[in-house]
MOPAC internal coordinates of N, CA, C and O (Angstrom, degrees):
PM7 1SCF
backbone

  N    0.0000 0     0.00 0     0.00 0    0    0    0
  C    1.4513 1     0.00 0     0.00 0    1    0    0
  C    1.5147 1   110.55 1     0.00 0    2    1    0
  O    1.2310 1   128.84 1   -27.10 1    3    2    1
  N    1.1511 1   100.57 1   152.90 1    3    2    1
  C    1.7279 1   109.92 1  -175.08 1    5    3    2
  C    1.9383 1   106.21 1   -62.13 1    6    5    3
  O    1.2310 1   118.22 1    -3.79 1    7    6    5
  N    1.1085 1   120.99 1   176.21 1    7    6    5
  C    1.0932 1   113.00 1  -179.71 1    9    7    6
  C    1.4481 1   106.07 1  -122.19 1   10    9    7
  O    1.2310 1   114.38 1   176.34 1   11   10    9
  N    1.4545 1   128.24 1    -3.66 1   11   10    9
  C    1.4490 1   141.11 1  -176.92 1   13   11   10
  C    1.5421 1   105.01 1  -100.97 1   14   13   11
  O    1.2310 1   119.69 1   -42.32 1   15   14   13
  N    1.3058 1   118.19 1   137.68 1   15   14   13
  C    1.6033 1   123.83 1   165.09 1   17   15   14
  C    1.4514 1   111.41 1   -47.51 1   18   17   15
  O    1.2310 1   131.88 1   -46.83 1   19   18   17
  N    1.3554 1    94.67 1   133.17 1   19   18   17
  C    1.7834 1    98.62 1   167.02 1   21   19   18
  C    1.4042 1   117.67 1  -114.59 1   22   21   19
  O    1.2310 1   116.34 1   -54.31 1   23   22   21
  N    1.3266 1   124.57 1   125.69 1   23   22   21
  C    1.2383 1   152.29 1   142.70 1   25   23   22
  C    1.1463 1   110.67 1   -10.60 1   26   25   23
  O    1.2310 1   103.81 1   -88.60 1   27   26   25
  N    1.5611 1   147.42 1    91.40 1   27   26   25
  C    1.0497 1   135.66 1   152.97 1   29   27   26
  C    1.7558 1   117.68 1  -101.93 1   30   29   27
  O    1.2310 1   113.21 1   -61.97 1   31   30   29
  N    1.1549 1   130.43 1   118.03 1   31   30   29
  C    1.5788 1   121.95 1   148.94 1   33   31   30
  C    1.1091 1   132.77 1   -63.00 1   34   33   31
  O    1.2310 1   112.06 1   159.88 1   35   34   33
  N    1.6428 1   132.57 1   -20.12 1   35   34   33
  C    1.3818 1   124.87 1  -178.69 1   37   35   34
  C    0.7790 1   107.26 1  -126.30 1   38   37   35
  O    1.2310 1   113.63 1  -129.16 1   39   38   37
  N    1.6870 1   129.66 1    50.84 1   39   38   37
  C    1.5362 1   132.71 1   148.73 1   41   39   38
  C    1.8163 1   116.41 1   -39.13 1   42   41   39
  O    1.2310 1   129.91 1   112.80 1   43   42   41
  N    1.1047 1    98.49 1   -67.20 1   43   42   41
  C    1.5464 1    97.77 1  -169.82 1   45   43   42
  C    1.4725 1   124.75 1   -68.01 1   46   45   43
  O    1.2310 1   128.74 1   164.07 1   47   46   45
  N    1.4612 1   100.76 1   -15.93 1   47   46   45
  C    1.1601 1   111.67 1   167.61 1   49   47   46
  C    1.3935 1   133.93 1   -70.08 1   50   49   47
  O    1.2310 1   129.77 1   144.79 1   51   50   49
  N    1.6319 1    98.78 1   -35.21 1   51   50   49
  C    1.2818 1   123.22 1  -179.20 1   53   51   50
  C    1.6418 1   107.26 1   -77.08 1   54   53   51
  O    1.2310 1   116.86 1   137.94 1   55   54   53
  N    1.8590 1   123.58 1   -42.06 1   55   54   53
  C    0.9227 1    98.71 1   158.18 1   57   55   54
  C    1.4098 1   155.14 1   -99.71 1   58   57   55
  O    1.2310 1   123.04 1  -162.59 1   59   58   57
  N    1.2340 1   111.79 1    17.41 1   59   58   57
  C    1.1990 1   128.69 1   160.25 1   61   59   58
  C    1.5093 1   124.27 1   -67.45 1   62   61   59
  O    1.2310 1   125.56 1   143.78 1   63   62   61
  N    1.3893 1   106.92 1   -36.22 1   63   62   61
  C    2.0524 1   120.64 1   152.81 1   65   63   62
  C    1.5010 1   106.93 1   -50.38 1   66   65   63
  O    1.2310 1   123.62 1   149.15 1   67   66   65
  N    1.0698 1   110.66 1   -30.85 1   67   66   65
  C    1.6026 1   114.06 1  -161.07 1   69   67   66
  C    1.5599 1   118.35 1   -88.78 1   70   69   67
  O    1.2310 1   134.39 1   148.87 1   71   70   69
  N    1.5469 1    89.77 1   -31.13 1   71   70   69
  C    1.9954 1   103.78 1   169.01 1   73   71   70
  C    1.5189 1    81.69 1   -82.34 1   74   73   71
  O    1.2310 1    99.28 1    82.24 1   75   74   73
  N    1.0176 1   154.93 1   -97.76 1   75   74   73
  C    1.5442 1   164.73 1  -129.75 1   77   75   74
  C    1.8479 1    86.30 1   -42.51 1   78   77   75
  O    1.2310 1   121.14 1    98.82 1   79   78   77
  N    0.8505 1   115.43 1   -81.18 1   79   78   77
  C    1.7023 1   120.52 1  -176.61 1   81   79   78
  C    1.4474 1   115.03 1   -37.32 1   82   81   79
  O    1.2310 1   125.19 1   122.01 1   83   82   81
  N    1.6733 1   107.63 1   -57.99 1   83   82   81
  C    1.5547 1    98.51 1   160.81 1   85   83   82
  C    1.3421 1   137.63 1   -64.60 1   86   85   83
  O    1.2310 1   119.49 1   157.79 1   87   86   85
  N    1.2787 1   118.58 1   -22.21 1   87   86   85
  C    1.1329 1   122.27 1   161.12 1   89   87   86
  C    1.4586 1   122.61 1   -48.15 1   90   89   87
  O    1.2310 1   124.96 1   130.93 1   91   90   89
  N    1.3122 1   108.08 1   -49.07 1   91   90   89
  C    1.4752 1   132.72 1  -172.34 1   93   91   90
  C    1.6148 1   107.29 1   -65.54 1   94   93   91
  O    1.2310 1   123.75 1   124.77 1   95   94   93
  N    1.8354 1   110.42 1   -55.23 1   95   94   93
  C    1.0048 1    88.21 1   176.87 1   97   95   94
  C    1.5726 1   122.28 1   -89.94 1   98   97   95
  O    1.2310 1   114.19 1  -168.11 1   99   98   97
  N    1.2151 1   128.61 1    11.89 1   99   98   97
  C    1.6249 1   139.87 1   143.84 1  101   99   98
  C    1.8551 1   105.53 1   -38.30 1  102  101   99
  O    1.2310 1   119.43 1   124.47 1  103  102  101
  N    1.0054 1   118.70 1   -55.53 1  103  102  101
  C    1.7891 1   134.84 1  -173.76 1  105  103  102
  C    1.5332 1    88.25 1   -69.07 1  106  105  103
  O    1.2310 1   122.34 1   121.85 1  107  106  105
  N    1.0935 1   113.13 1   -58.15 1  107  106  105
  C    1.8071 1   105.44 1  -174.13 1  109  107  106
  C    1.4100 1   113.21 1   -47.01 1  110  109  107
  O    1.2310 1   119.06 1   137.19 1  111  110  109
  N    1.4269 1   119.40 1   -42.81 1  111  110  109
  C    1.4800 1   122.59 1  -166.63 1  113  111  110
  C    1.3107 1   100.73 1   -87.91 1  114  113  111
  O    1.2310 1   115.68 1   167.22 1  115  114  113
  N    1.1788 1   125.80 1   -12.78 1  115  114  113
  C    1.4969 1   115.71 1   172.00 1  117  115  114
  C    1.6135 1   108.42 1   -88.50 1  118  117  115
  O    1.2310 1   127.82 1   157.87 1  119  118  117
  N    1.3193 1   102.54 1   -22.13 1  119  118  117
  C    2.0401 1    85.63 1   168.60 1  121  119  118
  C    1.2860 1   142.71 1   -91.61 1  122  121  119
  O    1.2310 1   141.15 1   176.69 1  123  122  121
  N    1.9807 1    76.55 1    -3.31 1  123  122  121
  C    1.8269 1    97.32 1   162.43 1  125  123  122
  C    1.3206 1   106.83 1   -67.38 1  126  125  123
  O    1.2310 1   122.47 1   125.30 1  127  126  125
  N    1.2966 1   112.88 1   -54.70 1  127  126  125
  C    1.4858 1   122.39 1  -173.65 1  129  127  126
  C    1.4259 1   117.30 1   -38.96 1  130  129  127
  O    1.2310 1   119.61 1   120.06 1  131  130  129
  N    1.4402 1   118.35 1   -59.94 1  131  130  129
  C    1.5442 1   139.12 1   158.56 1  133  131  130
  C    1.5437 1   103.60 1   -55.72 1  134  133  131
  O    1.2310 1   107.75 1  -163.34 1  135  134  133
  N    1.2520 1   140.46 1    16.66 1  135  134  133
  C    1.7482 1   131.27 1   164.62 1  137  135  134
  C    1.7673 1    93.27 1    54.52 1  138  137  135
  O    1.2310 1   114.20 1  -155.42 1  139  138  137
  N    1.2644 1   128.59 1    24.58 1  139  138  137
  C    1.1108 1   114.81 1  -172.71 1  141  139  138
  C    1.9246 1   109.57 1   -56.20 1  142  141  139
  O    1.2310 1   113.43 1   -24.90 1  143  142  141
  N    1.2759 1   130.03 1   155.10 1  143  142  141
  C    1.7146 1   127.91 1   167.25 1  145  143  142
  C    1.5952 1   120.25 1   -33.98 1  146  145  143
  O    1.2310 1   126.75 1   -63.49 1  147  146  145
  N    1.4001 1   104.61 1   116.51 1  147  146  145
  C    1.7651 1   100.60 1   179.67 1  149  147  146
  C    1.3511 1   106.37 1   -53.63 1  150  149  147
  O    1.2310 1   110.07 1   116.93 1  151  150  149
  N    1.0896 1   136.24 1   -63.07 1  151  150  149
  C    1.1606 1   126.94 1  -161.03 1  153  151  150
  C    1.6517 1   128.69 1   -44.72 1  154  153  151
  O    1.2310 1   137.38 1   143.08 1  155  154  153
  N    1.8974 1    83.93 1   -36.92 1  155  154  153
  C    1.6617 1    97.24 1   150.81 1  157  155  154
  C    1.5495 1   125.95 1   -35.28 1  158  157  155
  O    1.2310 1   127.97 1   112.61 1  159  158  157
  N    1.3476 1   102.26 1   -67.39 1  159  158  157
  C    1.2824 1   137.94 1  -159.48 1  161  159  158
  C    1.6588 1   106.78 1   -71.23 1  162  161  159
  O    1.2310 1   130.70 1   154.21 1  163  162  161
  N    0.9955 1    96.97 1   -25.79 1  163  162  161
  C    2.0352 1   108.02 1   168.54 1  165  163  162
  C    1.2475 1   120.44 1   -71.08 1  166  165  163
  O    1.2310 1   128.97 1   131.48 1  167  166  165
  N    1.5689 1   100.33 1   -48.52 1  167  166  165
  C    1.4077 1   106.72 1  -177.44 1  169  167  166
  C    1.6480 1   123.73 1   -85.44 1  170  169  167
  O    1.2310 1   128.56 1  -170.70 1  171  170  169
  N    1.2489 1   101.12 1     9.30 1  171  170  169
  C    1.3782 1   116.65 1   178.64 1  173  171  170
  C    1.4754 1   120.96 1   -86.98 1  174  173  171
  O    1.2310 1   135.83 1   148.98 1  175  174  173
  N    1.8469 1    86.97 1   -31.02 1  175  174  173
  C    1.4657 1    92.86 1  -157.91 1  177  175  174
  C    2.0588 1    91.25 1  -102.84 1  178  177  175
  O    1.2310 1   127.13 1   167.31 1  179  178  177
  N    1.2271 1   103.88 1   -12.69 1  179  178  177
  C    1.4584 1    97.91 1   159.23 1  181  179  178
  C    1.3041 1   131.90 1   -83.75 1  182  181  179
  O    1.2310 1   127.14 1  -173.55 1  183  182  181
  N    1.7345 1   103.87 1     6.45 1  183  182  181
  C    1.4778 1   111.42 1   166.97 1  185  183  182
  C    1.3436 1   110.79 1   -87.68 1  186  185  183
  O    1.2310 1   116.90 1   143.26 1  187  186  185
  N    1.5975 1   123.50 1   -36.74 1  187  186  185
  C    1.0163 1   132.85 1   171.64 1  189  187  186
  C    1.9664 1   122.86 1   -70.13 1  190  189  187
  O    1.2310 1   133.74 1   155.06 1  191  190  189
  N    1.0784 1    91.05 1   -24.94 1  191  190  189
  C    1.8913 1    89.75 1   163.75 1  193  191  190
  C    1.4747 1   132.47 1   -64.27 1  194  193  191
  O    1.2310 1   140.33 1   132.49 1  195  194  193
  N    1.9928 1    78.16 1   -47.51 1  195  194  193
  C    1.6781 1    96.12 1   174.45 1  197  195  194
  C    1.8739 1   106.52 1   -55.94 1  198  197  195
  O    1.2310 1   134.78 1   136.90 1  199  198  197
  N    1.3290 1    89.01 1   -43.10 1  199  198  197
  C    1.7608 1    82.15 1  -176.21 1  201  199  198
  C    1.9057 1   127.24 1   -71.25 1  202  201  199
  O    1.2310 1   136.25 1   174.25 1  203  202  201
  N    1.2357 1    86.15 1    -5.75 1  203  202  201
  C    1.6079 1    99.82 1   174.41 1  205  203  202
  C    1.1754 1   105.29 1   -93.46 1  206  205  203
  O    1.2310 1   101.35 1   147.30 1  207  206  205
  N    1.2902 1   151.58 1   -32.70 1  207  206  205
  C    1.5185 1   148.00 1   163.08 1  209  207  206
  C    0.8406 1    86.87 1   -77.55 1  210  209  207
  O    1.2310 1    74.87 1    97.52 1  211  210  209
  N    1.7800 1   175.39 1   -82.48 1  211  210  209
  C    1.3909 1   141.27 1   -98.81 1  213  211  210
  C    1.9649 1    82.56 1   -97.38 1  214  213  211
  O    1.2310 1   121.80 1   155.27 1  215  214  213
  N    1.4865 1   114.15 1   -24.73 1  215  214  213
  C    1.7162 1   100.78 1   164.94 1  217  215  214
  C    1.1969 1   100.35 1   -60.50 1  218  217  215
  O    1.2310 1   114.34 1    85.50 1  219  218  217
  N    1.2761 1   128.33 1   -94.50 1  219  218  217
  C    1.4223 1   144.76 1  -150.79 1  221  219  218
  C    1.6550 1    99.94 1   -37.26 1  222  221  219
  O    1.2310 1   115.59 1   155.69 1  223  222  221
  N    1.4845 1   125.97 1   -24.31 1  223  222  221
  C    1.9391 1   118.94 1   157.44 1  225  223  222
  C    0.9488 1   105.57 1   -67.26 1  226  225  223
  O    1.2310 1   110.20 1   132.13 1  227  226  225
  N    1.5139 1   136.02 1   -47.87 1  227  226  225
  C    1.4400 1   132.63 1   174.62 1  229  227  226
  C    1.4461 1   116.34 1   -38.01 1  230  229  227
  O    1.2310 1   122.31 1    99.50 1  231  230  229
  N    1.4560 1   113.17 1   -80.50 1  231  230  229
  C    1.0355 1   128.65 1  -176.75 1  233  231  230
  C    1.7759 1   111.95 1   -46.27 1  234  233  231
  O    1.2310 1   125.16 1   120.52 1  235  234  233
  N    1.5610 1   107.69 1   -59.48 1  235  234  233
  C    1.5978 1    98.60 1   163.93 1  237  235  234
  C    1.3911 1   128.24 1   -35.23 1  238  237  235
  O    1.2310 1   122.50 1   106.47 1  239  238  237
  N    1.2461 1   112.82 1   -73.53 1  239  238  237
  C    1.7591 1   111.29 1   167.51 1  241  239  238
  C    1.2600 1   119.89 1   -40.60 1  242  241  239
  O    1.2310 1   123.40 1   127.64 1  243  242  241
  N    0.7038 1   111.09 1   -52.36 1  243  242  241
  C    2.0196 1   121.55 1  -172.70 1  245  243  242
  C    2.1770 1    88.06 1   -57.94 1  246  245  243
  O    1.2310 1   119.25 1   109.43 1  247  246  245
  N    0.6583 1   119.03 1   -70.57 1  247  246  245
  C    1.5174 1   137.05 1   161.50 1  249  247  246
  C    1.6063 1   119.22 1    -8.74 1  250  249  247
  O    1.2310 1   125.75 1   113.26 1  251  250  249
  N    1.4649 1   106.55 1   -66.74 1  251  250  249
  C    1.2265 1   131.40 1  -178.69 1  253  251  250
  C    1.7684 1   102.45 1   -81.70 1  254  253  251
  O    1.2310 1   108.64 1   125.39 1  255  254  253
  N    1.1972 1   138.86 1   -54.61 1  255  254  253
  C    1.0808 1   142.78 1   139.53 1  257  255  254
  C    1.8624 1   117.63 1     4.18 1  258  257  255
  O    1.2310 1   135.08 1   103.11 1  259  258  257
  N    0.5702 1    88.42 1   -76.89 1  259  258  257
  C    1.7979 1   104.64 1  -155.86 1  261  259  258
  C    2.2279 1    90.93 1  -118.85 1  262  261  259
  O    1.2310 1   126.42 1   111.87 1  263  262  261
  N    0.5928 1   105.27 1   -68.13 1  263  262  261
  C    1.5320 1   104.94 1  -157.50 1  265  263  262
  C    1.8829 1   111.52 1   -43.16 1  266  265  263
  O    1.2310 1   132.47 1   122.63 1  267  266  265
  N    2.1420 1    93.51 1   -57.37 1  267  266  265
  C    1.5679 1   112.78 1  -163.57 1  269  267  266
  C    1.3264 1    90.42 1   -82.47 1  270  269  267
  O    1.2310 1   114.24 1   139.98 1  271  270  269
  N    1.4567 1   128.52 1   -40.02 1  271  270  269
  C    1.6902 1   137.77 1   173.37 1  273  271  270
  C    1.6431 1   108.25 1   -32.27 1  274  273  271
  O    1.2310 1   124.24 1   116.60 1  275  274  273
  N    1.2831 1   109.46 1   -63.40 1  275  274  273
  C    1.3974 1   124.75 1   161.13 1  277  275  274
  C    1.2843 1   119.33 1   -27.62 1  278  277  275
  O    1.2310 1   123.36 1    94.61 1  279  278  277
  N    1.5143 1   111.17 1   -85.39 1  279  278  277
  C    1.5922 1   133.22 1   178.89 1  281  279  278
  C    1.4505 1    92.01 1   -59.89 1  282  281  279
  O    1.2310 1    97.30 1   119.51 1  283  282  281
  N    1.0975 1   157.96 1   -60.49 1  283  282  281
  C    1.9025 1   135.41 1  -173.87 1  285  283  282
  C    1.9198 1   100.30 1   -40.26 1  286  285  283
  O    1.2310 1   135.18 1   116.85 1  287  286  285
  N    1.5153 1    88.23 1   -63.15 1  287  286  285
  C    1.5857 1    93.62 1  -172.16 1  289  287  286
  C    1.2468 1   109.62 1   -30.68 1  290  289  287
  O    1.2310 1   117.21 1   109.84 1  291  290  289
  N    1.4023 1   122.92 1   -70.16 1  291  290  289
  C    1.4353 1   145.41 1  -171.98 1  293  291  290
  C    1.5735 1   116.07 1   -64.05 1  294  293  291
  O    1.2310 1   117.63 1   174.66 1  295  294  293
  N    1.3363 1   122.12 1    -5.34 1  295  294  293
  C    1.2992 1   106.88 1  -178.44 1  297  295  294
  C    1.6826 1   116.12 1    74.37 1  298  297  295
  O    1.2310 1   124.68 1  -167.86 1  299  298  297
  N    1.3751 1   108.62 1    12.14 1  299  298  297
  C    1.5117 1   111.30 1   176.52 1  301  299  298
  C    1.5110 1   127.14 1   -73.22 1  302  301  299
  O    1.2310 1   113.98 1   -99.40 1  303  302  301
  N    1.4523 1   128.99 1    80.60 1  303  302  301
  C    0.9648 1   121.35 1  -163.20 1  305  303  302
  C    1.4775 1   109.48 1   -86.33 1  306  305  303
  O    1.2310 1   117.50 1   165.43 1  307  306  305
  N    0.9876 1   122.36 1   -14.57 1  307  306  305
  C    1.5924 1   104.84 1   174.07 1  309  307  306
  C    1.2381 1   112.93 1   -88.66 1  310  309  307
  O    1.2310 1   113.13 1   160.96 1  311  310  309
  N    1.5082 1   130.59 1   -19.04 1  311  310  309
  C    1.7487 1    98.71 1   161.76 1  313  311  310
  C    1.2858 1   106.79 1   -94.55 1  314  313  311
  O    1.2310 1   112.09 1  -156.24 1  315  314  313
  N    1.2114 1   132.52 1    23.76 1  315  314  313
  C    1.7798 1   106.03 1   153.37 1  317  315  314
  C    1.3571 1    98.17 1   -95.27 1  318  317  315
  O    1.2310 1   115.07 1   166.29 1  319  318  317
  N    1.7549 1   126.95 1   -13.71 1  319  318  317
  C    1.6745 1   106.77 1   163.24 1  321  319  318
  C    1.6026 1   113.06 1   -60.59 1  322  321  319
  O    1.2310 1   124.60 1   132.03 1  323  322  321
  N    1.4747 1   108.78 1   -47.97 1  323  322  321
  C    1.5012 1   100.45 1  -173.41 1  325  323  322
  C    1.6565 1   121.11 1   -79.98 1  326  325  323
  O    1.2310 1   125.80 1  -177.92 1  327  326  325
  N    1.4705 1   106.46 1     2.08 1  327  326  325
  C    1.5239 1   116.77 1   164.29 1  329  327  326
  C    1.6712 1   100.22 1   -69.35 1  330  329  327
  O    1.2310 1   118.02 1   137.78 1  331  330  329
  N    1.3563 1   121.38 1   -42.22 1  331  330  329
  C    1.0347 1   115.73 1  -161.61 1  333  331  330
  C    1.8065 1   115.65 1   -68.58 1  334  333  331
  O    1.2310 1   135.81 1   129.84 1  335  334  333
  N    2.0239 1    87.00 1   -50.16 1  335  334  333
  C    1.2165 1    89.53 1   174.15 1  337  335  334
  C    1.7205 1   126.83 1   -34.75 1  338  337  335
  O    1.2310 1   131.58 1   121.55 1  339  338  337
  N    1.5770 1    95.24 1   -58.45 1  339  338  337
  C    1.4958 1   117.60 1   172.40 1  341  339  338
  C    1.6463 1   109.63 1   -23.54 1  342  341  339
  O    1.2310 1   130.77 1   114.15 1  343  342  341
  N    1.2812 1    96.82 1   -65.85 1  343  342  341
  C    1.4041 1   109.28 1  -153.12 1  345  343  342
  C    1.7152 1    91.23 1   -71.31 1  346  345  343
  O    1.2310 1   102.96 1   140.85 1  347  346  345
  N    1.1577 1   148.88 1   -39.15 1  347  346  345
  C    1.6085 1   147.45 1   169.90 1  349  347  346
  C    1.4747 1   102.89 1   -41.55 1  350  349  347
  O    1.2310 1   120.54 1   112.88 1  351  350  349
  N    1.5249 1   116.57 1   -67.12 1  351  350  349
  C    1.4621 1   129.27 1  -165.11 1  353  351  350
  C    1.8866 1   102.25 1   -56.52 1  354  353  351
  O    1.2310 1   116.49 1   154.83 1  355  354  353
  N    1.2578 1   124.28 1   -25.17 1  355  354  353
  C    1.3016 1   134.24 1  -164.30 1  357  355  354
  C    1.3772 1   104.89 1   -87.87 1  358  357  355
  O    1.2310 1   126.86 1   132.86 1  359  358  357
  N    1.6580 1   104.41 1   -47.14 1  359  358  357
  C    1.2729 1    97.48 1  -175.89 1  361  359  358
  C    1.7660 1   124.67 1   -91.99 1  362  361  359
  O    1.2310 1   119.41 1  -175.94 1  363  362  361
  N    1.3608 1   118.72 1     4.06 1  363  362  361
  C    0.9287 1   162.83 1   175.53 1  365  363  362
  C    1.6167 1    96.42 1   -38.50 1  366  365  363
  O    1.2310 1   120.10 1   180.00 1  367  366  365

């Protein structure tokens, strides 16, 4: 991890997506519980993926913004390696 504070703008935004998703998938595990219809149960949880990548754009931009903006300025080459990493493991 970097050793300088990072700048984020869409903290609250980001976690308020993040209760919304858990919430969601909280409802998912309860319709497992109830044997509710897979097909149900698929499309639920592809509502909840979608909502985990439309974070992980958040969080990227917000990221690239202020964080890698920084580290270019600065000559920081190891977090645009571990930006990179990041960004592999994400898209993964």
């Amino acid at each position: 991890m970097s050793e300088h504070a990072h700048k984020h703008t869409e903290t609250k935004n980001v976690i308020n997506r993040i209760s919304r998703a858990s919430g969601h998938l909280e409802a998912i595990k309860k319709m497992v519980e109830e044997e509710r219809d897979c097909s149900e149960i698929l499309i639920q949880l592809a509502a909840v993926r979608s909502a985990i990548n439309s974070i992980g754009k958040i969080v990227l931009a917000d990221h690239m913004e202020h964080c890698i903006a920084e580290a270019v300025e600065h000559g920081d080459h190891d977090a645009l390696d571990r930006f990179n990493d990041a960004i592999a493991k994400f898209l993964k």
